[in-house]
C-alpha positions as CSV (number, residue, x, y, z in Angstrom):
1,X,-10.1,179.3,127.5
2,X,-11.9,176.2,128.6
3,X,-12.0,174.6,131.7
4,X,-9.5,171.8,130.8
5,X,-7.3,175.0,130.2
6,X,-7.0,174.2,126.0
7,X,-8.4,176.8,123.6
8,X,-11.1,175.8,121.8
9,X,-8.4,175.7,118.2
10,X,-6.7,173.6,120.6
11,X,-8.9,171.5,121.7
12,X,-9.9,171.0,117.5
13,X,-6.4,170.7,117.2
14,X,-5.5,167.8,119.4
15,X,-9.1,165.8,119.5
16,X,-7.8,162.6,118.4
17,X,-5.7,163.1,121.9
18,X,-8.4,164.0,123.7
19,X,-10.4,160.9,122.5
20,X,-7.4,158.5,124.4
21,X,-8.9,157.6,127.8
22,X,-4.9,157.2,128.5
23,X,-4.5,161.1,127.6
24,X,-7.6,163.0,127.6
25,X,-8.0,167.1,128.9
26,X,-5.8,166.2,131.7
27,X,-3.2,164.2,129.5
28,X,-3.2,167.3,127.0
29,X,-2.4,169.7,129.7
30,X,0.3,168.0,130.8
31,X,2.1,168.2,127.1
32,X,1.0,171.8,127.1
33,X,3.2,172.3,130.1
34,X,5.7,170.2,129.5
35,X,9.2,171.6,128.2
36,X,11.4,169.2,126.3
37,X,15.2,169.8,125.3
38,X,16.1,168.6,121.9
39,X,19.5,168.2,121.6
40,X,20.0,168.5,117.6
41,X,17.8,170.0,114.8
42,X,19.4,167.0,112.3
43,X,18.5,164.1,111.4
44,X,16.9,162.4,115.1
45,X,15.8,165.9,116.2
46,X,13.7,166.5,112.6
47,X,10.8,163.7,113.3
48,X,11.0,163.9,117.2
49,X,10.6,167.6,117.0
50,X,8.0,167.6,114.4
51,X,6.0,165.2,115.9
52,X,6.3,166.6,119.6
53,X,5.2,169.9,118.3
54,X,2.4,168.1,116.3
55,X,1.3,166.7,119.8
56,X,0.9,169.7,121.9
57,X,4.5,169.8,123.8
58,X,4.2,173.2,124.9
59,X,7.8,174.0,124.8
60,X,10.2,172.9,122.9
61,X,13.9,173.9,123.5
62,X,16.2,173.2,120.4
63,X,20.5,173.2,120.9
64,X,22.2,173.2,117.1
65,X,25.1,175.7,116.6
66,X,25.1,174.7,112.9
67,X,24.0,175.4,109.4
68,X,21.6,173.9,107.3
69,X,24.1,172.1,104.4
70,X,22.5,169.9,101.1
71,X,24.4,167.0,102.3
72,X,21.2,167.7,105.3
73,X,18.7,167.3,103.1
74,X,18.7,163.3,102.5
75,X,17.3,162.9,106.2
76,X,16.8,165.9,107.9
77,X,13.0,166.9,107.2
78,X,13.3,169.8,109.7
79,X,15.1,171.9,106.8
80,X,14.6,172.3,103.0
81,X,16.6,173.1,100.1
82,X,15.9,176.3,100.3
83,X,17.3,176.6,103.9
84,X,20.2,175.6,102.6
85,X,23.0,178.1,104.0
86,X,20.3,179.0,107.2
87,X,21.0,178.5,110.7
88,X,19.1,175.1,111.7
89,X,17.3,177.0,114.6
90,X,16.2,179.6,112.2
91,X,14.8,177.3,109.8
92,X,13.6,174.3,112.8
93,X,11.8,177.5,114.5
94,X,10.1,178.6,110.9
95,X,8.7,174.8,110.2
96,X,7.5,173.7,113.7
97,X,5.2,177.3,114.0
98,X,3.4,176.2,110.6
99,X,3.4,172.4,112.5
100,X,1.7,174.1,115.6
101,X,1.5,178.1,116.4
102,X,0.5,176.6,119.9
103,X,4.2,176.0,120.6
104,X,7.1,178.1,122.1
105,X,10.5,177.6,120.6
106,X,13.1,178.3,122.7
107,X,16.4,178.7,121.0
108,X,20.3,177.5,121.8
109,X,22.5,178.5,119.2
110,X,25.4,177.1,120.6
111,X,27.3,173.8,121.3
112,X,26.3,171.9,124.4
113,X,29.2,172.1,126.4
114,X,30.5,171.4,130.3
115,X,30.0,175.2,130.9
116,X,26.5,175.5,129.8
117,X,24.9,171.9,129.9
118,X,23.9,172.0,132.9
119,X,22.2,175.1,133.0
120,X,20.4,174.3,129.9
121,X,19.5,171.2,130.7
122,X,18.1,172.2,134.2
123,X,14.8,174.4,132.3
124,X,13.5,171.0,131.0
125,X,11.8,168.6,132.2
126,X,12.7,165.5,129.5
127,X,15.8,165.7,127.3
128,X,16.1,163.9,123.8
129,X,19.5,162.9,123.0
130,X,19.6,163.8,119.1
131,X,23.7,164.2,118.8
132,X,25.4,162.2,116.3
133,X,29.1,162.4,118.7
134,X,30.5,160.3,121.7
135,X,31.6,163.2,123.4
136,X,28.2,165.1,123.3
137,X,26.4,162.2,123.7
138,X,28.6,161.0,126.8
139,X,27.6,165.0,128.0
140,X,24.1,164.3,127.5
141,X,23.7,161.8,130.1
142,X,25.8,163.1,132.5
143,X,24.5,166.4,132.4
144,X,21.1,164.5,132.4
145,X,21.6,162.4,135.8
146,X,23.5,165.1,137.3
147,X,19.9,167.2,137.0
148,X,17.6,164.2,137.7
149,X,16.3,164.7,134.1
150,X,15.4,161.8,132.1
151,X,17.7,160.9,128.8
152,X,15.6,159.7,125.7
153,X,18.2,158.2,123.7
154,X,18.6,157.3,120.2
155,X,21.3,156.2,118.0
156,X,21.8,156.0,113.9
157,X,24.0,154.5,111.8
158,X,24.2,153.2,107.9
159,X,21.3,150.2,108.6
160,X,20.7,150.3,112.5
161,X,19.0,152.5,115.1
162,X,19.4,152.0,119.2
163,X,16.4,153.2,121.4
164,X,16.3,153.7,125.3
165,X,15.3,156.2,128.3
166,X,18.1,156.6,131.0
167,X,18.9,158.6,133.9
168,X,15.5,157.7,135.1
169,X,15.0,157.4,139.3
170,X,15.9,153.5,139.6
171,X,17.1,153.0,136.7
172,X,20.4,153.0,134.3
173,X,22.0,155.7,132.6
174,X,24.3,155.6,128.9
175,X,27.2,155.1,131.5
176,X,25.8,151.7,132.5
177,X,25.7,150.0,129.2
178,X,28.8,152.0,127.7
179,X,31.0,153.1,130.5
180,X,34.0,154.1,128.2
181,X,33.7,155.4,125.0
182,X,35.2,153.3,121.8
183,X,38.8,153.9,121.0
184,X,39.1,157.3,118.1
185,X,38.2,156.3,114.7
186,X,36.8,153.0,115.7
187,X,33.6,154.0,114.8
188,X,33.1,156.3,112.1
189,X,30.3,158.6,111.5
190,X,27.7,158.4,109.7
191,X,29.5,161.5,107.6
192,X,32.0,159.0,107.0
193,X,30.1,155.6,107.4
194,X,27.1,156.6,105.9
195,X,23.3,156.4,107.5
196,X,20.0,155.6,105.3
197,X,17.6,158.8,105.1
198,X,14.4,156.9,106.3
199,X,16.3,155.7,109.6
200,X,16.4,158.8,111.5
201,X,13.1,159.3,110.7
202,X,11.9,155.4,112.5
203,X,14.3,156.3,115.7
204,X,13.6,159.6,116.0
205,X,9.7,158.8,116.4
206,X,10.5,156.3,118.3
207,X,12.3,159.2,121.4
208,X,8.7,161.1,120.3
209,X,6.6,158.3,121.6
210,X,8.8,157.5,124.1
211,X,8.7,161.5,125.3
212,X,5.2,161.7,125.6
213,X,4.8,158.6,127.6
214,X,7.1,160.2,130.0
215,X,5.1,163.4,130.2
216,X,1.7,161.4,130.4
217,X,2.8,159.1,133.1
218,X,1.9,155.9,130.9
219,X,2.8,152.6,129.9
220,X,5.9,151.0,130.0
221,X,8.7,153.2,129.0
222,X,12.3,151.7,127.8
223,X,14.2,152.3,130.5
224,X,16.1,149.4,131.1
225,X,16.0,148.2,128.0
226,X,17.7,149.3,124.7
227,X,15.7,148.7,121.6
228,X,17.7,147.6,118.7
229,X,16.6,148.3,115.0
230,X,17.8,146.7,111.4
231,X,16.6,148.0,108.6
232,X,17.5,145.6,106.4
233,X,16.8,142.5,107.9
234,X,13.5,144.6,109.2
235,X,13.8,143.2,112.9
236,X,13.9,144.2,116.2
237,X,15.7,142.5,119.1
238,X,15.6,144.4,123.2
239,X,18.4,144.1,125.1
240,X,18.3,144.3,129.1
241,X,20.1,147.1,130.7
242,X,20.6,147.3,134.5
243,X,21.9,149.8,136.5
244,X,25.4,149.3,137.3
245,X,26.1,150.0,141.0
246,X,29.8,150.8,140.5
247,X,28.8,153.5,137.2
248,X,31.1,156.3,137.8
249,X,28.6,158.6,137.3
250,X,25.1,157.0,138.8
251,X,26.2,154.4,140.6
252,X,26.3,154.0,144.5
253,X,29.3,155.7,145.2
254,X,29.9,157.9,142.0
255,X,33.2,159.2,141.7
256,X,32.2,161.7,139.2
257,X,30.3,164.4,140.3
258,X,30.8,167.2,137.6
259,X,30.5,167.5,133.8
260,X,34.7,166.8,132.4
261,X,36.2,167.4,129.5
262,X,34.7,165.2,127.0
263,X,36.4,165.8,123.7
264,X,39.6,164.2,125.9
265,X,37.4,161.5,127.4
266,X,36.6,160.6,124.3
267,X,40.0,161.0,122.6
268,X,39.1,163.3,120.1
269,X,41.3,166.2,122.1
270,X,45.0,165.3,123.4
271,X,46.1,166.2,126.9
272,X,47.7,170.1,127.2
273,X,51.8,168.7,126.6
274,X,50.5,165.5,125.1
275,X,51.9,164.1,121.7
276,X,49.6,163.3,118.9
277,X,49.2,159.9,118.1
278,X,50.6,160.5,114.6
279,X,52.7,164.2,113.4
280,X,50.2,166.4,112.1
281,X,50.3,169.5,110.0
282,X,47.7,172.3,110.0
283,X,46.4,173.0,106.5
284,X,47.6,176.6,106.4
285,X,50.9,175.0,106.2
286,X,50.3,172.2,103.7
287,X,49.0,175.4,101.4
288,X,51.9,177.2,101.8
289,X,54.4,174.3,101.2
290,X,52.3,173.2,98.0
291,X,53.5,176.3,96.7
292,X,57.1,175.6,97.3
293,X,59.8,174.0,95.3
294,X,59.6,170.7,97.7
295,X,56.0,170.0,98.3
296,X,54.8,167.4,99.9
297,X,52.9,164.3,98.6
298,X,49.1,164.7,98.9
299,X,46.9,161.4,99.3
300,X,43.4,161.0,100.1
301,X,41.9,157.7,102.0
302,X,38.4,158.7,101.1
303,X,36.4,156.6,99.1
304,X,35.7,157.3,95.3
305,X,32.1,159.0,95.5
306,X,33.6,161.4,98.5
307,X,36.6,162.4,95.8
308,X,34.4,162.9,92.6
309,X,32.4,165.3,95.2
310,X,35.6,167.1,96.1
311,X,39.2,166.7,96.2
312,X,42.3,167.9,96.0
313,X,43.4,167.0,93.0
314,X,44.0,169.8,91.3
315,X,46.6,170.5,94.3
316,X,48.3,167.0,92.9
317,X,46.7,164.9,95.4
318,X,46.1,161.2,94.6
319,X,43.1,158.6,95.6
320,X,44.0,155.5,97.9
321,X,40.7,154.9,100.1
322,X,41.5,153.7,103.4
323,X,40.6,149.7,102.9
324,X,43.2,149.8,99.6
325,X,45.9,151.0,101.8
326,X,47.6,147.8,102.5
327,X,47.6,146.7,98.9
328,X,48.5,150.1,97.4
329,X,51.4,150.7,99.6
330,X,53.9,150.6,97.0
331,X,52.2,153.6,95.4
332,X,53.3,155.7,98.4
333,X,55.3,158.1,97.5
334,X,59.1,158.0,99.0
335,X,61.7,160.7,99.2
336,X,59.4,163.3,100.1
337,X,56.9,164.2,102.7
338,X,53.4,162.6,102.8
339,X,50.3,164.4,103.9
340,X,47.5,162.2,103.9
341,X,43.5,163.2,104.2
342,X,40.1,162.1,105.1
343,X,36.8,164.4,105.5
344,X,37.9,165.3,109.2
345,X,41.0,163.5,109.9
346,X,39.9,160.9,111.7
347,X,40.9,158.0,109.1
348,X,43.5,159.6,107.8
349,X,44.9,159.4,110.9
350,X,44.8,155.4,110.9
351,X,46.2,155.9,107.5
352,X,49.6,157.1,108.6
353,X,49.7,155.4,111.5
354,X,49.9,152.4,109.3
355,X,52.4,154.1,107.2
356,X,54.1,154.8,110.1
357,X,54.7,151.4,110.7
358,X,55.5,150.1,107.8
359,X,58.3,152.2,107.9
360,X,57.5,155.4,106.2
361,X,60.1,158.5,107.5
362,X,58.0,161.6,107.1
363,X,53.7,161.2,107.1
364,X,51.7,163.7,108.6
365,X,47.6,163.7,108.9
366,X,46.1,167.2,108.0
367,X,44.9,168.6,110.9
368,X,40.9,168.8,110.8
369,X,40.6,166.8,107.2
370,X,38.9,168.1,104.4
371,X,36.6,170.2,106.0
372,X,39.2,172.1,107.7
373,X,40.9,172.7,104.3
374,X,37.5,174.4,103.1
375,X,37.5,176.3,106.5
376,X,41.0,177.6,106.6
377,X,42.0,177.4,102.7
378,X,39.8,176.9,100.3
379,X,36.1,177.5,100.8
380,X,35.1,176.3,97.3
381,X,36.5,172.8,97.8
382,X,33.0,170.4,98.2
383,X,33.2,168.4,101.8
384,X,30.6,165.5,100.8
């Protein structure tokens, strides 16, 4: 071992480092003991882990519960088609040792939650948000200034990435610029709404560069501002974030002082006792009353491409995406029950609501979409 406390393969390695007056043996060590959280081995946490391994991040913690699936593979350069089926750790772990053998990969195969967060997120010393969810991103940051760690943030969705550092002594956290999240369904995800392959890859770079001039100590880092990316107008506006003295969370007088429950903060859970917004029926039971001599009426909100991927129409379902509904309505089935679908239930759930109020007397959403159908049901069904 050298002085500067690099290997000589390391110091090979990372020469074009060591060549920046800004990082230098000094700058290099401090990435070598620097542990970073990547919260998702998708489509953010592909380039940011690749490229923080790449630069010498001595540890690297990875949190991803999931599987690698081909509809990955578009974006998600962490995972090939031949990890298809493979946890994402499993395969994330394989690619960043051939990246760099220099760097430990510590592994979380579970969902960030409000019993583990903060204990995972206390062994780091920078977190990258790579989540793709309100509630786990609302987690995130809270988890994140409740640790004094620092939040690299980054956002994707069809055309347009969001940038920023928060949770930063001084500065704002996710809380400041979006204290509550948007309503269920609002926003869909980029499952639903769709996300070009090469913008993950731009933003996710983007929390790599802006991770390693946290660890260095240089320049000027986003925090308090939120860089704003589209793709295809190719531009780039900053918006000013200040720290908002009355944020519940890092304000002056926080009222929040714990992780919560943040599938009900965000809506996505109901109250123990609450009503659902709209009747639901679990696809066990759909199943089961498909198979009886008064089945309900099956229609799917989905758009075209999502259907020719997968459907139920061999079950007798019929195609009405969600924007055709008000047109269409007088295709709607009447005299029976109506079970309508999306990919995870989430537009379906608009769907009836609408039907609802135009006067339909029995629609139900199925509970968990599509993909809960292939979960509970039918495992051969294709969830695009």
């Amino acid at each position: 071992m050298t002085p500067g406390g690099l290997s000589r393969g390391e110091l090979l390695r990372y020469a074009r480092h060591l060549a920046l007056p800004q990082v230098g043996l000094e700058g290099q060590r401090r990435l070598k003991d620097a542990r970073v959280l990547c919260v998702g081995a998708g489509g953010l946490g592909s380039p940011l882990a690749i490229y923080l391994a790449a630069a010498g991040v001595g540890t690297l913690g990875l949190v991803d519960p999931d599987r690698v699936d081909t509809t990955n593979l578009q974006r998600q350069i962490l995972h090939g088609t031949r990890d298809v089926g493979r946890s994402k750790l499993d395969s994330a772990a394989d690619r960043l040792r051939d990246v760099n053998p220099h760097v430990t990969v510590e592994r979380h195969d579970t969902r960030l939650t409000s019993a583990n967060a903060l204990e995972i997120v206390g062994g780091y010393d920078v977190v990258v948000d790579g989540t793709d969810n309100f509630p786990t991103r609302y987690l995130v940051n809270d988890a994140c200034v409740l640790s004094g760690k620092p939040n690299v943030y980054g956002s994707v969705f069809r055309w347009e990435g969001q940038v920023s550092v928060f949770a930063v002594p001084g500065g704002p956290c996710y809380r400041c610029l979006f204290r509550e999240p948007p309503p269920p369904g609002l926003v869909a995800s980029c499952a639903e709404g769709g996300v070009l392959g090469v913008l993950p890859g731009i933003i996710g770079s983007l929390q790599a560069m802006e991770t390693v001039k946290l660890i260095l100590g240089v320049g000027d880092t986003l925090a308090g501002r939120l860089l704003v990316f589209d793709a295809l107008d190719m531009t780039w506006r900053e918006v000013s974030v200040r720290r908002n003295p009355d944020c519940p969370v890092c304000g002056d007088r926080p009222t929040q002082r714990e992780l919560i429950d943040y599938e009900l903060f965000c809506g996505i859970t109901r109250a123990p006792g609450a009503e659902p917004a709209v009747p639901e029926m679990e696809p066990s039971l759909v199943a089961a009353l498909l198979a009886s001599d008064s089945p309900p009426a099956l229609v799917d909100v989905r758009e075209p491409w999502e259907w020719e991927a997968g459907s139920l129409e061999g079950r007798g379902a019929v195609l009405i995406p969600l924007g055709e509904l008000p047109e269409r309505m007088a295709e709607i089935p009447r005299g029976r029950a109506v079970v309508l679908y999306c990919r995870s239930g989430q537009r379906s759930e608009a769907a009836a609501r609408r039907l609802i109020e135009e006067g339909c007397p029995e629609v139900y959403n199925l509970r968990g979409g599509l993909e809960a159908w292939a979960r509970d049901v039918d495992p051969d069904v294709g969830v695009a």
